[in-house]
C-alpha positions in Angstrom: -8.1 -29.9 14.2 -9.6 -27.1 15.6 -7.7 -24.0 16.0 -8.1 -21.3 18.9 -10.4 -18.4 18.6 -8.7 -15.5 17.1 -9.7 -11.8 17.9 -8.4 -8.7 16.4 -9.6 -5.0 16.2 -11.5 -4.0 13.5 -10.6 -0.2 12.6 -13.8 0.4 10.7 -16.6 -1.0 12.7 -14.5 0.1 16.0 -15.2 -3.3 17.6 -13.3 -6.3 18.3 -14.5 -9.2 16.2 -13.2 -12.8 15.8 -11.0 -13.9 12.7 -12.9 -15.9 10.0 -10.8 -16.6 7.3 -12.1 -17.5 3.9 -10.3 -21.0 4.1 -10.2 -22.6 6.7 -6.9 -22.5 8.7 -5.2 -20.4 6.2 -4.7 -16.6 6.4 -3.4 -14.6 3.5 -2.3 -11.0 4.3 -1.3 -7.8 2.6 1.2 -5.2 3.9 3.0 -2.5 2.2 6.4 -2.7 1.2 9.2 -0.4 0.6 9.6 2.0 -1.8 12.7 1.0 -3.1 15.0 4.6 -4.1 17.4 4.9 -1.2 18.2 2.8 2.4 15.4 1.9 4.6 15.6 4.0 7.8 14.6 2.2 11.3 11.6 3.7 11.3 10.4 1.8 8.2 12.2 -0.9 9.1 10.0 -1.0 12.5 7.0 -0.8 10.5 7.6 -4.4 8.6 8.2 -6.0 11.9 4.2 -5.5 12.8 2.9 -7.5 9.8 5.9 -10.6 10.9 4.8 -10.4 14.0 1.7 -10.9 13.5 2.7 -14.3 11.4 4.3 -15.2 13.9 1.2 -15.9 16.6 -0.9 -17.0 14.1 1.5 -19.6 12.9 1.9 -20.7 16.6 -1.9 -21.0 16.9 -1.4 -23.4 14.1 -2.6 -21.3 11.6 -0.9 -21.2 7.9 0.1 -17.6 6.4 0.7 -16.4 2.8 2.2 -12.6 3.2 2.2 -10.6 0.1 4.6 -7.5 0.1 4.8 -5.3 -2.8 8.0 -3.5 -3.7 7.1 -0.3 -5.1 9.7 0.2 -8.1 7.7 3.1 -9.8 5.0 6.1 -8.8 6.3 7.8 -5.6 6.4 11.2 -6.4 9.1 13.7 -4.2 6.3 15.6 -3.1 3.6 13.5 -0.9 1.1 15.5 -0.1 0.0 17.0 -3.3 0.9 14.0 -5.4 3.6 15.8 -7.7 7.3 16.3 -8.3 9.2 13.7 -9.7 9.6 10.3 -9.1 11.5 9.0 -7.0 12.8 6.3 -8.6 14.0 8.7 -11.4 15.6 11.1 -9.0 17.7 8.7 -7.3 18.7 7.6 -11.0 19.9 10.3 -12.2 22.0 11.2 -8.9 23.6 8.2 -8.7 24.2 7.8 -12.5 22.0 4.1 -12.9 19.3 3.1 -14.9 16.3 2.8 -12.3 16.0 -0.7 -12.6 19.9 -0.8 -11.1 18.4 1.4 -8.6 15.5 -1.1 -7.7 17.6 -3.7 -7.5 19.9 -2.4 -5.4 17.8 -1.0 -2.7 15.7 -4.1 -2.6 18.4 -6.1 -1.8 19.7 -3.8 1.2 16.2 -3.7 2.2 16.1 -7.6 2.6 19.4 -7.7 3.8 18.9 -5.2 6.8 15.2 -6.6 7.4 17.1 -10.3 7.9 19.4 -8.6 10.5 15.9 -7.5 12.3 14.7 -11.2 12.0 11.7 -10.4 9.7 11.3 -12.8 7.5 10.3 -12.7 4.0 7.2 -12.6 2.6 5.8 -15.3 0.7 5.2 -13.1 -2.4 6.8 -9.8 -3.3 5.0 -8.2 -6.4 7.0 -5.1 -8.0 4.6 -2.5 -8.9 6.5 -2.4 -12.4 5.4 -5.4 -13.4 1.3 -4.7 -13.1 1.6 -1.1 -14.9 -1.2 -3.0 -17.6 -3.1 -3.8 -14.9 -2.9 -0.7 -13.4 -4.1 1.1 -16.5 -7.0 -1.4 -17.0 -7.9 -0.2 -13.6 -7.8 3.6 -14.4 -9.2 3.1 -17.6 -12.7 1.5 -15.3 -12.8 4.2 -12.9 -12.8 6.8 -16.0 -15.6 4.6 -17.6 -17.6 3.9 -14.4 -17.6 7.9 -13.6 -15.5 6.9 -10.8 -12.5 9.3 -11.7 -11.8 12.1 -14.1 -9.1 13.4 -16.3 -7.4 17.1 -15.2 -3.9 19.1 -16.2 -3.1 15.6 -17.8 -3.4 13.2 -14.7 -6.0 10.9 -13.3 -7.9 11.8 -9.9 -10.4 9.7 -8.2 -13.4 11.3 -7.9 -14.4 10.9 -4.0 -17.5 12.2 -4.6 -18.9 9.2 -6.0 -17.9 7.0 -3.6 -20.1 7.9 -0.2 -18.2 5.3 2.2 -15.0 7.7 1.5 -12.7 8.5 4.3 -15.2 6.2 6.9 -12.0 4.1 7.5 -10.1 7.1 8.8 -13.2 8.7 9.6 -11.4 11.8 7.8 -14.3 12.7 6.1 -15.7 16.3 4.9 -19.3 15.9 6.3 -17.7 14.3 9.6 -15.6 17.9 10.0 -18.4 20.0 8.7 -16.8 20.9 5.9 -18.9 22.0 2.5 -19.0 19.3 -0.1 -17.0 19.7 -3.0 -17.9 19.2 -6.3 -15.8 17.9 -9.4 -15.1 20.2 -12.5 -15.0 23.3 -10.0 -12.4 25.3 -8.9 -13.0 24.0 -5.5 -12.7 20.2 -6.5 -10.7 18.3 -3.8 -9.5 15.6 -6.0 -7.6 12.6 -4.7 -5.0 10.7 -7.2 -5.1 7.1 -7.1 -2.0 5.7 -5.8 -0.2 3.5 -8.8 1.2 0.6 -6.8 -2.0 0.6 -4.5 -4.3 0.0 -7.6 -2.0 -2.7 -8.9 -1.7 -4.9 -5.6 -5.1 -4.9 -5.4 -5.5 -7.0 -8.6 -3.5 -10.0 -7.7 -5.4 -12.9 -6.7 -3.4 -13.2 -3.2 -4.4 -9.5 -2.4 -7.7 -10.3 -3.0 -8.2 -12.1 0.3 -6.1 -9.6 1.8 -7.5 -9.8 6.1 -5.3 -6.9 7.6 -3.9 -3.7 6.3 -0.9 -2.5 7.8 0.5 0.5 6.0 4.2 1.8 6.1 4.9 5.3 6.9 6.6 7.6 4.1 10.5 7.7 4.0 11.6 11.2 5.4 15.2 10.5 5.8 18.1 8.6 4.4 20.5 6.1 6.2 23.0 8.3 8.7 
């Protein structure tokens, strides 16, 4: 049976372009889940309606979905935009006196409880970042190997500067602004950390077909 034409925009090339998936009929898609230390505020909770929505007129066109959703359990740091702190799994931990596997637990479940009262429905997969940590360092371990990221102060940053298409997607890019080019193993370097649960997602074989990328804003506040 054939199904109707689908057309979406495609952030990187700026144009509209029609939907081919790698199977026919079947689209398999990647969004970001929450990070699972305290309540989900409404607007994260707005944010997972987008990828269900979009499910949900692909499925009436006839088209069958596989949604993968990753619970990040491990690798949010407090402070966002320098990529340090503490954790924020390990924070809520110690305030609320549990182990932070108590505290993963319980968040998920409020999380899917309060996204059911929205009518999003699940995912069809919901990897825990936890449970690809040897994946993750397999992954950080290549980049070192490949010259793709270096060691500094005891942490691993991606080396943009190897990677020429960086920041096109976002078109957030140094030579777009003007600004000089920095070099790694200055004092000037600009590095940028690879994100932990990021890196592991991306080595699951449903994440590998992964069509759309819909990205959840950072929790700034807790539940009122």
């Amino acid at each position: 049976m054939s199904l109707p034409a689908v057309r979406l925009y495609n952030t990187y090339g700026r144009v509209t372009q029609e939907l081919r998936p790698i199977q026919d009929g079947v689209v398999r898609m990647y969004s970001c889940g929450p990070t699972v230390y305290r309540y989900a505020h409404v607007g994260n909770l707005r944010t997972f309606m987008l990828p269900d929505l979009l499910r949900r007129v692909l499925e009436y066109l006839g088209y069958r979905t596989e949604q993968v959703m990753n619970i990040t359990d491990v690798g949010h740091l407090t402070d966002d935009t320098f990529d340090r702190g503490e954790d924020k799994m390990l924070v809520a931990a110690r305030l609320e006196n549990k182990s932070t596997e108590e505290i993963a637990d319980y968040y998920t479940a409020a999380f899917m409880e309060d996204a059911a009262k929205l009518n999003i429905r699940q995912a069809t997969h919901y990897p825990r970042a936890t449970e690809y940590i040897p994946r993750m360092i397999d992954l950080t371990v290549d980049l070192l190997e490949k010259g793709h990221a270096y060691v500094a102060g005891g942490n691993v940053y991606y080396d943009i500067s190897s990677f020429p298409a960086y920041g096109k997607l976002s078109r957030n890019t140094g030579r777009a602004r003007g600004d000089p080019v920095f070099q790694v193993g200055t004092s000037s370097a600009l590095p940028c950390r690879c994100h932990c649960s990021g890196i592991a997602l991306t080595s699951t074989p449903a994440a590998r077909t992964t069509y759309f990328l819909i990205t959840n804003p950072r929790s700034r506040s807790p539940r009122e």
